[in-house]
PyMOL Python script that loads the backbone (N, CA, C, O; Angstrom):
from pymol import cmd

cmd.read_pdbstr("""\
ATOM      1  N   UNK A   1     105.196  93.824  85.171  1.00  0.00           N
ATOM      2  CA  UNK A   1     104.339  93.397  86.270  1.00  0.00           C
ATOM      3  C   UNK A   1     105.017  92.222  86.976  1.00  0.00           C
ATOM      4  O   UNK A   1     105.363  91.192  86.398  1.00  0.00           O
ATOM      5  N   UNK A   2     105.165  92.457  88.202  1.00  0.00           N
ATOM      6  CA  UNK A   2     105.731  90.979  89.178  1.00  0.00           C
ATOM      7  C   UNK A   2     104.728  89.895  88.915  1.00  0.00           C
ATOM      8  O   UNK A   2     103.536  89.965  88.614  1.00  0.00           O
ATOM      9  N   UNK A   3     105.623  88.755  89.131  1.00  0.00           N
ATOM     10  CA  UNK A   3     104.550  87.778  89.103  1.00  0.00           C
ATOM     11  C   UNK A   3     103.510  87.270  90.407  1.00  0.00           C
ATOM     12  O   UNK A   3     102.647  86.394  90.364  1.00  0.00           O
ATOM     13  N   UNK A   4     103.896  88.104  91.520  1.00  0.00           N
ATOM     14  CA  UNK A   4     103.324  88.382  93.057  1.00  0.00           C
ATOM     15  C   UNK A   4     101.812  88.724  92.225  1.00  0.00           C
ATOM     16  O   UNK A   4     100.804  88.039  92.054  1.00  0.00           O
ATOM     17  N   UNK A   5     102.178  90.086  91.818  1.00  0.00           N
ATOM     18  CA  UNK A   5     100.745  90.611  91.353  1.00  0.00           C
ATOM     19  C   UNK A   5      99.780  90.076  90.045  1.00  0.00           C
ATOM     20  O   UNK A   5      98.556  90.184  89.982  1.00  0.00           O
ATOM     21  N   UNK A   6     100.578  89.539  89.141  1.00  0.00           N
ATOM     22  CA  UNK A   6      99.883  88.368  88.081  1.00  0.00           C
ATOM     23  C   UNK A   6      99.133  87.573  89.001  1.00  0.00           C
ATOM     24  O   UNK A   6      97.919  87.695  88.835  1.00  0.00           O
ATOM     25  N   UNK A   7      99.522  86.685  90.055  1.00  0.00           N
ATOM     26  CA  UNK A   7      99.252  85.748  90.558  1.00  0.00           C
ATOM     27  C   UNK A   7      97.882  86.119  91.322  1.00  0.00           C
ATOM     28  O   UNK A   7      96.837  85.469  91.284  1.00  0.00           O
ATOM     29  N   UNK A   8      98.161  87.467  92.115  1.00  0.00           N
ATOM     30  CA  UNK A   8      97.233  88.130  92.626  1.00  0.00           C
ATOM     31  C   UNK A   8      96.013  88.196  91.497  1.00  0.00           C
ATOM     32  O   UNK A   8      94.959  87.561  91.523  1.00  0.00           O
ATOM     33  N   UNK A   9      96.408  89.030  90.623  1.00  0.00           N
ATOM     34  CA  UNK A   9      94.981  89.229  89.893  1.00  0.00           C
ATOM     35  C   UNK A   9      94.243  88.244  89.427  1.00  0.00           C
ATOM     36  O   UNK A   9      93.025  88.240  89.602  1.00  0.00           O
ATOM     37  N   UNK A  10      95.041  87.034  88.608  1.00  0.00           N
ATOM     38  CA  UNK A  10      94.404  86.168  88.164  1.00  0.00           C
ATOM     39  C   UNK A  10      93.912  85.670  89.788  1.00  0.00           C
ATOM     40  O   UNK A  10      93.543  84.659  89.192  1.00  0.00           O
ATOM     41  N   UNK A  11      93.644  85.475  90.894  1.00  0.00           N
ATOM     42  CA  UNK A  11      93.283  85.004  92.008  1.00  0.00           C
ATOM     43  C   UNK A  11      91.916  85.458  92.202  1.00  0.00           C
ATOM     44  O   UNK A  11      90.890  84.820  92.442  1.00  0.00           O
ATOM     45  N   UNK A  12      92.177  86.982  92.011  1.00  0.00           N
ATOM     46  CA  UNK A  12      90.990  87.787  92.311  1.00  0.00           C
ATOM     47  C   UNK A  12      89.934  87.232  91.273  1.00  0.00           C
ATOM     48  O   UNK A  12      88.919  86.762  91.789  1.00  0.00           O
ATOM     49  N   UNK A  13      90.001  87.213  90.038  1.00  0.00           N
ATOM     50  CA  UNK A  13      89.360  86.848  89.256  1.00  0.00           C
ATOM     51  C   UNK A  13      88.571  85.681  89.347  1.00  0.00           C
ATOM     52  O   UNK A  13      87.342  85.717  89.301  1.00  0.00           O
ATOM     53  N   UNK A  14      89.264  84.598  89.481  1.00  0.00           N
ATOM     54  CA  UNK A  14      89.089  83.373  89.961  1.00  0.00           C
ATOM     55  C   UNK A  14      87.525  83.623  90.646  1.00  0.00           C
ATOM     56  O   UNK A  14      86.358  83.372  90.346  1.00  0.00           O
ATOM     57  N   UNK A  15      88.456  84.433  92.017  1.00  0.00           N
ATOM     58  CA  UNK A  15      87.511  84.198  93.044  1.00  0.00           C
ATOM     59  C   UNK A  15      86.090  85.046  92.540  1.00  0.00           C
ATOM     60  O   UNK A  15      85.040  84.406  92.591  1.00  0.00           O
ATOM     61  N   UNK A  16      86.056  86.018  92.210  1.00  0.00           N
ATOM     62  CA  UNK A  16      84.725  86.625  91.070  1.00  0.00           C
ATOM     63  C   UNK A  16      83.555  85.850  90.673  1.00  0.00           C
ATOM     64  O   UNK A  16      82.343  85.846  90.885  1.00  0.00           O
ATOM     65  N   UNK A  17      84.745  84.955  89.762  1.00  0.00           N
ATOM     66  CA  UNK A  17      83.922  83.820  89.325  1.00  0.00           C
ATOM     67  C   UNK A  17      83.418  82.710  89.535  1.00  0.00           C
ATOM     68  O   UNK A  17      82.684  82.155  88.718  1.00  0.00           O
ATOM     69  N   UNK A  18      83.672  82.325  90.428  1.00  0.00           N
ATOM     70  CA  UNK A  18      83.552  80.984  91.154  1.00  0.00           C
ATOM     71  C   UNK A  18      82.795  81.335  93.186  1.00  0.00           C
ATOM     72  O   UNK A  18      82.184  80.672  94.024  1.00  0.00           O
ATOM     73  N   UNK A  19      83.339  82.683  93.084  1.00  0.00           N
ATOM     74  CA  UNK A  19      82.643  83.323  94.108  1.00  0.00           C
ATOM     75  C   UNK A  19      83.361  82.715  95.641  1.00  0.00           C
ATOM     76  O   UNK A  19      83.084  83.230  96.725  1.00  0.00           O
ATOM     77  N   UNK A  20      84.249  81.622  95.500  1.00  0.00           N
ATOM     78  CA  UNK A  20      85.126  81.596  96.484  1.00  0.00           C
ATOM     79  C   UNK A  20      86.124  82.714  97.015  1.00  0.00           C
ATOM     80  O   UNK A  20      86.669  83.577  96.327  1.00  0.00           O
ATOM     81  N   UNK A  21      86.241  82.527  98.313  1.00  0.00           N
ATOM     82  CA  UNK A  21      86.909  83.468  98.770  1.00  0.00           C
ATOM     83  C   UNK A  21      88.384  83.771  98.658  1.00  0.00           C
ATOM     84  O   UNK A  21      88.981  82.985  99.394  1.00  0.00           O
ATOM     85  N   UNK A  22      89.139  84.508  98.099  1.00  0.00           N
ATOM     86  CA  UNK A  22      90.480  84.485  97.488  1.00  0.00           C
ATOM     87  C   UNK A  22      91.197  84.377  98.528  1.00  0.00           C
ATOM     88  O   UNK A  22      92.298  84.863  98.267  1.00  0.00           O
ATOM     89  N   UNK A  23      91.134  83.778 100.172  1.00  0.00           N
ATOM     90  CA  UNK A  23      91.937  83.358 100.560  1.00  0.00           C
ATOM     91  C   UNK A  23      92.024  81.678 100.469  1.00  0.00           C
ATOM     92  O   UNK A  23      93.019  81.068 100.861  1.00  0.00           O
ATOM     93  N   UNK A  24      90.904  81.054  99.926  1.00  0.00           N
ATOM     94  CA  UNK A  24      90.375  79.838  99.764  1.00  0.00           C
ATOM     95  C   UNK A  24      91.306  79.402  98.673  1.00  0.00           C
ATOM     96  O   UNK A  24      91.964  78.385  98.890  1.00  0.00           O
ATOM     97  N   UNK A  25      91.446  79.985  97.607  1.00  0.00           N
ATOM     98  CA  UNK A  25      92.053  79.775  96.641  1.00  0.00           C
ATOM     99  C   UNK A  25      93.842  80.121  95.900  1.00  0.00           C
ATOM    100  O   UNK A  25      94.320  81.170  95.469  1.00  0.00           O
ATOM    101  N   UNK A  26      94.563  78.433  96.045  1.00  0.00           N
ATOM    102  CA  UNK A  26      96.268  78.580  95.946  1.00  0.00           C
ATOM    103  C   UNK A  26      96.579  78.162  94.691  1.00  0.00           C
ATOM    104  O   UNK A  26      95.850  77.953  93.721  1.00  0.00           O
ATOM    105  N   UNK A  27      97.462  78.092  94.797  1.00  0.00           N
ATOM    106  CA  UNK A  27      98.056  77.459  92.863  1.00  0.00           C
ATOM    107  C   UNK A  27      98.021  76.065  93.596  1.00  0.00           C
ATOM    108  O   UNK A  27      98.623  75.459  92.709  1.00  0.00           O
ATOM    109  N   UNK A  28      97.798  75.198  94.447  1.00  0.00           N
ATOM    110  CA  UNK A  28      97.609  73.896  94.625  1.00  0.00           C
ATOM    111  C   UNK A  28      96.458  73.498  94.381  1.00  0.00           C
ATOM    112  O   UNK A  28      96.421  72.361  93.910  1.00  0.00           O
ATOM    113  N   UNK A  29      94.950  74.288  94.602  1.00  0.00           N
ATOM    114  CA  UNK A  29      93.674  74.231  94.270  1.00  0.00           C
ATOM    115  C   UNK A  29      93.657  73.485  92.609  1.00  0.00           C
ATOM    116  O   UNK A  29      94.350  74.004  91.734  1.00  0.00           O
ATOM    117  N   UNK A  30      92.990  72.514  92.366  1.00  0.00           N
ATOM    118  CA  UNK A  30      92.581  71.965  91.160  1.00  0.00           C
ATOM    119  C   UNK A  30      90.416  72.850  90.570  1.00  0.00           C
ATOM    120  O   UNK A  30      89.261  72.606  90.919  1.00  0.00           O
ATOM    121  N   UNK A  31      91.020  73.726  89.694  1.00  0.00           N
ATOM    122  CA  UNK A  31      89.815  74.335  89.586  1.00  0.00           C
ATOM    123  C   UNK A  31      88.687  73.647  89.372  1.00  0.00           C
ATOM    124  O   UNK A  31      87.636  74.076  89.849  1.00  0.00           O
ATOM    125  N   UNK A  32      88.710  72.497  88.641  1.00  0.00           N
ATOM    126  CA  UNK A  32      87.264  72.007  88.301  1.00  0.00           C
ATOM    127  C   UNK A  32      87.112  70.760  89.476  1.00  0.00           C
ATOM    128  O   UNK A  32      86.044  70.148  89.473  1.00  0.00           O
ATOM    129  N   UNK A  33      87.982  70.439  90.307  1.00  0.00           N
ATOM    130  CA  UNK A  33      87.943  69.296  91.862  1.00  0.00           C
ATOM    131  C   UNK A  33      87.449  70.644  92.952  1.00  0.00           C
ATOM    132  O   UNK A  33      86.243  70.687  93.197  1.00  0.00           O
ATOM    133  N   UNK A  34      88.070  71.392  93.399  1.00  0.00           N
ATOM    134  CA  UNK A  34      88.383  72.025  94.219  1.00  0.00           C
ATOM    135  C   UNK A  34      87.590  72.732  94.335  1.00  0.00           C
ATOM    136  O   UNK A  34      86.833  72.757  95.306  1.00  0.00           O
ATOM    137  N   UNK A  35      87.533  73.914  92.843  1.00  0.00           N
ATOM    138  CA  UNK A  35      87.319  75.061  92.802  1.00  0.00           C
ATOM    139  C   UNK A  35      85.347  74.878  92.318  1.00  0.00           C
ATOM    140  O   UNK A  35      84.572  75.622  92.919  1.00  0.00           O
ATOM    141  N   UNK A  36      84.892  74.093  91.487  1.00  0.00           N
ATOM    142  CA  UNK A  36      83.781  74.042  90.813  1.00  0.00           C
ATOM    143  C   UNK A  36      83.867  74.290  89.728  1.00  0.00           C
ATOM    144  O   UNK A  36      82.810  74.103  89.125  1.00  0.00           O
ATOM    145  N   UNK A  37      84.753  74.683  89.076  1.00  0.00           N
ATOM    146  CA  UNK A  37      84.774  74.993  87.931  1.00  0.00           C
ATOM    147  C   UNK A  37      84.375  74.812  86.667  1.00  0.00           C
ATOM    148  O   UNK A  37      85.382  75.000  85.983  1.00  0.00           O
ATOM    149  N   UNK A  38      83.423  74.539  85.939  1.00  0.00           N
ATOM    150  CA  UNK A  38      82.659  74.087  85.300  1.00  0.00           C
ATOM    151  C   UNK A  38      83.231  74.571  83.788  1.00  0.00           C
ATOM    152  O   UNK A  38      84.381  75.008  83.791  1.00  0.00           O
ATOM    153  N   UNK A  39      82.613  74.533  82.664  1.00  0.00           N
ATOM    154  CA  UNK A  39      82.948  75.335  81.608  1.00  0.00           C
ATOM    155  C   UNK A  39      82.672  76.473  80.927  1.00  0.00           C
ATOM    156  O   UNK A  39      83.166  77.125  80.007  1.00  0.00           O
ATOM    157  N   UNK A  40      81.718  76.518  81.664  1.00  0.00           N
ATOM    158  CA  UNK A  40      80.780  77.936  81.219  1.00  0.00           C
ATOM    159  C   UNK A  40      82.235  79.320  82.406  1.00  0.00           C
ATOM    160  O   UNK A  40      82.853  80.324  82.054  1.00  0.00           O
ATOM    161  N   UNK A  41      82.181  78.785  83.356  1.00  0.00           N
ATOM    162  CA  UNK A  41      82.925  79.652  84.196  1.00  0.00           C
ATOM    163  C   UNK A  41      84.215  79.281  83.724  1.00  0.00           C
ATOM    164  O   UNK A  41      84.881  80.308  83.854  1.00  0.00           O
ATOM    165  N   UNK A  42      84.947  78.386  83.245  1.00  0.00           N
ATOM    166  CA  UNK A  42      86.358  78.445  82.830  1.00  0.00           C
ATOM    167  C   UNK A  42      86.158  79.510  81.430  1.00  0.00           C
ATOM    168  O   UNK A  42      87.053  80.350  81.340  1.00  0.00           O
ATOM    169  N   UNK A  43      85.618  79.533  80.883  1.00  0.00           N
ATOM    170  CA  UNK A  43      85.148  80.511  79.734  1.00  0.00           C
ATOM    171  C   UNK A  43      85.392  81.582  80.745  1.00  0.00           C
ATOM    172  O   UNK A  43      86.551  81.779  81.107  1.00  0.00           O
ATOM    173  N   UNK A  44      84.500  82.231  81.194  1.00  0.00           N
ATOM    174  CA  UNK A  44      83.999  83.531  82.025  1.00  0.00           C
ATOM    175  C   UNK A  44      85.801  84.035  82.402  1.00  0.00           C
ATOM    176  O   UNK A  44      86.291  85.115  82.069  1.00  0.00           O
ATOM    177  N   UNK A  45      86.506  82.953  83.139  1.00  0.00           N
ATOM    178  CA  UNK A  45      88.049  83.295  83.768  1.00  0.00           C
ATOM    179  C   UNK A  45      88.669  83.728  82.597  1.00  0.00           C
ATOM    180  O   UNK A  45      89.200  84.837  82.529  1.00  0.00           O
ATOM    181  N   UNK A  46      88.631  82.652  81.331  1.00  0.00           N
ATOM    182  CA  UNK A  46      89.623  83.445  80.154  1.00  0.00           C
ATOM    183  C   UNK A  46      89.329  84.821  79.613  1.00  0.00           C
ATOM    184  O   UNK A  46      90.087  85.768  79.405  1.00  0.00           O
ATOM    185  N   UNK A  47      87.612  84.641  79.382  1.00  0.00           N
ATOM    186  CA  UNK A  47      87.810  85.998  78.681  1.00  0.00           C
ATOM    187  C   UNK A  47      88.426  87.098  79.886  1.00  0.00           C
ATOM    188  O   UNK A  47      89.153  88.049  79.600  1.00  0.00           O
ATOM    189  N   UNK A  48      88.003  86.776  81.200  1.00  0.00           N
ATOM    190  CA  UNK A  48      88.486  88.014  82.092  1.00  0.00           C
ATOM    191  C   UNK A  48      89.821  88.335  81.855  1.00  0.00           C
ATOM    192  O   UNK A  48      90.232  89.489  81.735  1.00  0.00           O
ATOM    193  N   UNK A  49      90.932  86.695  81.745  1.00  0.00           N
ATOM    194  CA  UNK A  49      92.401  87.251  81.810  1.00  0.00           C
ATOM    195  C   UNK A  49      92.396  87.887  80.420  1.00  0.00           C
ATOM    196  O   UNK A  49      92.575  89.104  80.471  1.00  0.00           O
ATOM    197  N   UNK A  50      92.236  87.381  79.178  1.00  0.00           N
ATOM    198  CA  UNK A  50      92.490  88.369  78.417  1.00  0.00           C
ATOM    199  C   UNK A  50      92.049  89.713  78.504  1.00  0.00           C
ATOM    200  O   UNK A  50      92.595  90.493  77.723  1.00  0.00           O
ATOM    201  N   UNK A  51      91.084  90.222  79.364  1.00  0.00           N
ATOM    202  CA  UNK A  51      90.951  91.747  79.180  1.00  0.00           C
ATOM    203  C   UNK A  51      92.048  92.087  80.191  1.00  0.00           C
ATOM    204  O   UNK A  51      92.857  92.808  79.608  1.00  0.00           O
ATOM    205  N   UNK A  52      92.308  91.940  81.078  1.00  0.00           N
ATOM    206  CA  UNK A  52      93.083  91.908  82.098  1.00  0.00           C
ATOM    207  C   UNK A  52      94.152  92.285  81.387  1.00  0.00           C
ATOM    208  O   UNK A  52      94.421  93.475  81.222  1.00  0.00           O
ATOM    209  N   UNK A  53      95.003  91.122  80.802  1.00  0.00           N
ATOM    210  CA  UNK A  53      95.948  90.761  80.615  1.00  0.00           C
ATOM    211  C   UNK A  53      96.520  91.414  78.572  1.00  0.00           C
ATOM    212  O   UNK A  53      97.618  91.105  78.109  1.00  0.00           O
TER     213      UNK A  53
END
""", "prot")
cmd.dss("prot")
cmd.show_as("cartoon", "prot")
cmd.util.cbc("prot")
cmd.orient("prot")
């Protein structure tokens, strides 16, 4: 898998969870400043990448 499309998916995900719009969201974004990211939803992102991933 390129890392174009890693980057992509984990993005999509992101945005799922946090419900921002995946053009909103860069690898410069700080998830819990930026993004909202809380812990209940940083949970929610891992388990996603591990099924994902």
């Amino acid at each position: 898998m390129k890392a174009e499309t890693v980057e992509e998916e984990i993005i999509s995900i992101i945005s799922e969870v946090s419900g921002f719009d995946e053009k909103e969201i860069t690898t410069e974004k700080n998830l819990t400043e930026d993004l909202e990211i809380d812990s209940i939803k940083a949970i929610e992102i891992t388990v996603a990448l591990e099924k994902k991933f």
